[in-house]
C-alpha positions in Angstrom: 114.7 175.4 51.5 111.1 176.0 52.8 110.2 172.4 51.5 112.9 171.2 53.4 112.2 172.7 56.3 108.3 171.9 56.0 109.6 168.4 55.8 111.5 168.3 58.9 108.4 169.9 60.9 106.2 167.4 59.7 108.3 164.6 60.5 109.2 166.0 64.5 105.4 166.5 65.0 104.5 163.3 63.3 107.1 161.5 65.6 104.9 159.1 67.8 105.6 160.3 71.9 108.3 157.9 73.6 106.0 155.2 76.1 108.9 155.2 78.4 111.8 157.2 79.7 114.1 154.9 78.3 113.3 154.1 74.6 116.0 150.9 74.2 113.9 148.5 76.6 111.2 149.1 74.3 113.5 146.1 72.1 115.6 144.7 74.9 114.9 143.6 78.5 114.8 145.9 81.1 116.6 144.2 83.9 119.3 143.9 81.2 119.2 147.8 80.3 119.0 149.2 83.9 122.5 146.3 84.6 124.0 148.7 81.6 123.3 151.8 82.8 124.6 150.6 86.1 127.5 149.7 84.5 127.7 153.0 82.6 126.8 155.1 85.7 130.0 153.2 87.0 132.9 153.6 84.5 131.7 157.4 84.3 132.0 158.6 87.4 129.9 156.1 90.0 133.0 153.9 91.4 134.9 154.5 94.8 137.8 156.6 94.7 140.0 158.3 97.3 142.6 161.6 97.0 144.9 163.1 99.4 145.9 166.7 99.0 148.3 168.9 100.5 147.2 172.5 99.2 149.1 174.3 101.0 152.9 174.0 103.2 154.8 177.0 103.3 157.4 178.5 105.5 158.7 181.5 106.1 162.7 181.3 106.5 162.9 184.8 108.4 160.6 183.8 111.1 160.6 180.5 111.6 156.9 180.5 111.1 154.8 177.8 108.8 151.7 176.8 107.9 149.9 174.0 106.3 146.3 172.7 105.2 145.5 169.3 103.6 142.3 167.0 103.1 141.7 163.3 102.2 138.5 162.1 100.8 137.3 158.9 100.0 133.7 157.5 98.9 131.8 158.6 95.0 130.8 161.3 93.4 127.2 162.1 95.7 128.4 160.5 98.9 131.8 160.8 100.6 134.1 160.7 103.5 136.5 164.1 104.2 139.2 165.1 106.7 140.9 167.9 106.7 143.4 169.8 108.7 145.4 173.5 108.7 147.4 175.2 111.1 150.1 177.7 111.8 152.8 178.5 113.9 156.1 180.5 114.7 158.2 177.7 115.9 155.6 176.0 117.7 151.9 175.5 117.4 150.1 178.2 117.6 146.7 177.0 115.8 146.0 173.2 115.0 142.9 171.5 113.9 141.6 168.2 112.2 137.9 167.7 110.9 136.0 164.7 110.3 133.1 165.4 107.8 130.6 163.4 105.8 129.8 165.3 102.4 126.9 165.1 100.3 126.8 166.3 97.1 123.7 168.9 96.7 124.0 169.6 92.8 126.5 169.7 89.9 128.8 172.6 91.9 128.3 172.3 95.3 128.3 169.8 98.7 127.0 170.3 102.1 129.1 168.6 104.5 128.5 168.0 108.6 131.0 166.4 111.1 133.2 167.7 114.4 136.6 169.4 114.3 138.7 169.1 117.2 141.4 172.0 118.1 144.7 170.2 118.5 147.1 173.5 119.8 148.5 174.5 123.7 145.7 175.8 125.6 142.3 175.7 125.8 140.2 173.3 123.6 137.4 172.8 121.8 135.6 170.0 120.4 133.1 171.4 117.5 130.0 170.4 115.5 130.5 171.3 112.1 128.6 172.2 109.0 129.3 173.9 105.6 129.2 174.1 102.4 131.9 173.9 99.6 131.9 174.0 96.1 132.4 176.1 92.7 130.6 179.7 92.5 131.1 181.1 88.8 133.9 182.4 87.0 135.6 179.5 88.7 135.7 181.0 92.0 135.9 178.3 94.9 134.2 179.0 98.0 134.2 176.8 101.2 132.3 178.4 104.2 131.3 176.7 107.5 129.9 177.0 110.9 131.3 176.0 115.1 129.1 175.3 117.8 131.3 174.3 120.6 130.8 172.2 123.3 130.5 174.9 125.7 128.3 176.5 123.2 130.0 178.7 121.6 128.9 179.9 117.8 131.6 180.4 114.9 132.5 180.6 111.7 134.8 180.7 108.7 134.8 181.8 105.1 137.3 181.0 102.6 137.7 181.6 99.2 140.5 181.6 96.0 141.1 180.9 92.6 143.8 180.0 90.2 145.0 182.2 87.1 146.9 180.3 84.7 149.8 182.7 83.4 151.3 179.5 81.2 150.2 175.8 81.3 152.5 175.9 84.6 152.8 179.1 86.2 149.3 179.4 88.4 149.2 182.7 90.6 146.5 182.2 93.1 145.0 184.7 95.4 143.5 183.2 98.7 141.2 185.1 101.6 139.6 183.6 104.8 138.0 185.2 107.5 137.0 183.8 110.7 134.1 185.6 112.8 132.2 184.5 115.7 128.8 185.3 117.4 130.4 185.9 121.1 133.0 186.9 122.9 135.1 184.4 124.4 137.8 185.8 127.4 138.8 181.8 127.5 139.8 181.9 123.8 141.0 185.6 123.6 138.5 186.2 120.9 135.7 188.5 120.6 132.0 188.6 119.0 132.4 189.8 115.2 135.2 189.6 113.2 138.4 188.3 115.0 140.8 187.8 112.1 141.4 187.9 108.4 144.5 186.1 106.1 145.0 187.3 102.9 147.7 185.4 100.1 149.0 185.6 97.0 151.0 182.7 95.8 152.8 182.0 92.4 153.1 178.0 91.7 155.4 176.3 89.1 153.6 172.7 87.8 156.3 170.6 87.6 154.0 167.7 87.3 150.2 168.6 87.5 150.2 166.5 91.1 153.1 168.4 92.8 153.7 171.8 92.6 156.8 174.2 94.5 155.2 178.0 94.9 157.0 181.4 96.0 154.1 184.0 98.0 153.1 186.8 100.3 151.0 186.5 103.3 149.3 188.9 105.5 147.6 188.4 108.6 145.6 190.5 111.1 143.6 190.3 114.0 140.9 192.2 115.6 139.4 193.2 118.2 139.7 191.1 121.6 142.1 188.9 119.6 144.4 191.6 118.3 144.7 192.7 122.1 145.1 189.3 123.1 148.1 189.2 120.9 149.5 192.6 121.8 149.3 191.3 125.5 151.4 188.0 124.6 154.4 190.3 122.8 152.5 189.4 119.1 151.8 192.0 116.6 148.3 192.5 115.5 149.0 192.5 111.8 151.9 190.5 110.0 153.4 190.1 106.4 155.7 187.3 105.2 157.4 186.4 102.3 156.6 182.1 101.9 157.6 179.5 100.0 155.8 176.2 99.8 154.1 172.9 97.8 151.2 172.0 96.4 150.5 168.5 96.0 147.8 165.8 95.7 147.9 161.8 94.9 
C-alpha cells in the first residue's frame, strides 16, 4: 500500500505543468477547438430560449377578490430580457403593474436586473426606475428584492420571498411573504415612509403535469400606517384573510 501510494506521488509531481489552459490544442488546431467549445457552450446551456410563467392566479369566491403575477423572459443564460406583472383586486383593480427589465446574470445563483415599471390601476400613477436583484439564497430559499424611484421622485421598495416543500412528487405546499416599504410619505398615494404593507400565503399545489399546476391556499393581508388609514377612510379593512384557489403554470 505505501509503494503504491509512493508511486502515485511520484508520478503527480513528475507530471510536466500544462503550457496552456486548454491541453487538446496542444494536438489539434485552436481555431478548431475554441469552434467546439463554442459549440459545447451552446448545446449546454448557451442558446436562446424563452418561458412564460403564470405563478400565481387565485380567486377568492366569497369576495369576489383575485390576484395574479406572471413573467416572460427571453434571451441566454448571462443575458436576458424579463416582464413581469401582479396585481389585485375586489371586483375591480385595485393594484396593477407591468415591468420591463434587462437581467444580467451576476454568478451561479443570482441576477441583477434594471428597467421601469409602470402602475396600470384608477388613480394616480407612477412611472418607475427599477432595480433588483433575484435569485436562489440557500436551503433553496428564493428571494427577489427591488427598488422605485418615481418620476416625481419618490423612493420604494419591495421584498419577496418563498419556497416549495415537496410533501409527494405532486403535492408542493409553499409559503410566500412580501413586503413593500418606502422612504416617504406620499398623501397623493395614501402611503406613508416605512413599512406600508405586508402579504403573507400559504398555498398547497397538486402537479398534474410539472407545467400546470391547480392549488387550494390562505392569504392574509395588512396595511400600515398612512395606508391602513387610507383604507379605513375608503370603507376597507386594514387587515384581511381569504381562503383562494388558483394555478400555477409555465410554457
Amino acid at each position: 500500500m505505501k509503494a503504491a501510494i509512493a508511486c502515485l506521488l511520484l508520478l503527480v509531481c513528475a507530471s510536466p505543468a500544462l503550457a496552456q489552459e486548454h491541453a487538446a490544442e496542444a494536438i489539434y488546431p485552436a481555431d478548431r477547438m475554441a469552434a467546439a467549445r463554442r459549440q459545447l457552450a451552446e448545446e449546454h446551456g448557451g442558446m436562446p430560449w424563452s418561458k412564460a410563467e403564470l405563478e400565481l392566479a387565485e380567486a377568492n369566491p366569497a369576495s369576489g377578490g383575485y390576484a395574479w403575477q406572471a413573467r416572460a423572459s427571453i434571451g441566454g443564460d448571462i443575458n436576458r430580457w424579463v416582464v413581469k406583472s401582479e396585481g389585485y383586486g375586489d371586483r375591480q383593480v385595485d393594484h396593477a403593474e407591468v415591468q420591463a427589465l434587462y437581467s444580467k446574470a451576476i454568478g451561479p445563483y443570482f441576477n441583477f436586473e434594471a428597467g421601469l415599471r409602470q402602475d396600470l390601476e384608477a388613480g394616480p400613477r407612477r412611472t418607475y426606475a427599477t432595480l433588483g436583484l433575484e435569485g436562489l439564497a440557500p436551503y433553496g430559499i428564493e428571494v427577489e428584492g427591488a427598488v422605485f424611484l418615481s418620476q416625481k421622485g419618490e423612493a420604494f421598495a419591495r421584498l419577496e420571498t418563498w419556497t416549495d416543500f415537496r410533501l409527494t412528487q405532486r403535492l408542493i405546499l409553499q409559503p410566500r411573504v412580501e413586503v413593500n416599504l418606502a422612504a416617504q410619505r406620499s398623501a397623493e398615494l395614501g402611503l406613508g415612509g416605512g413599512l406600508n404593507d405586508a402579504d403573507a400565503g400559504l398555498r398547497l399545489r397538486y402537479a398534474a403535469k410539472p407545467e400546470l399546476a391547480p392549488y387550494v391556499g390562505v392569504t392574509w393581508r395588512r396595511k400600515f400606517g398612512l395606508a391602513a388609514r387610507t383604507a379605513r377612510a375608503g370603507g376597507e379593512a386594514a387587515a384581511d384573510t381569504r381562503a383562494v384557489v388558483g394555478l400555477s403554470a409555465w410554457f
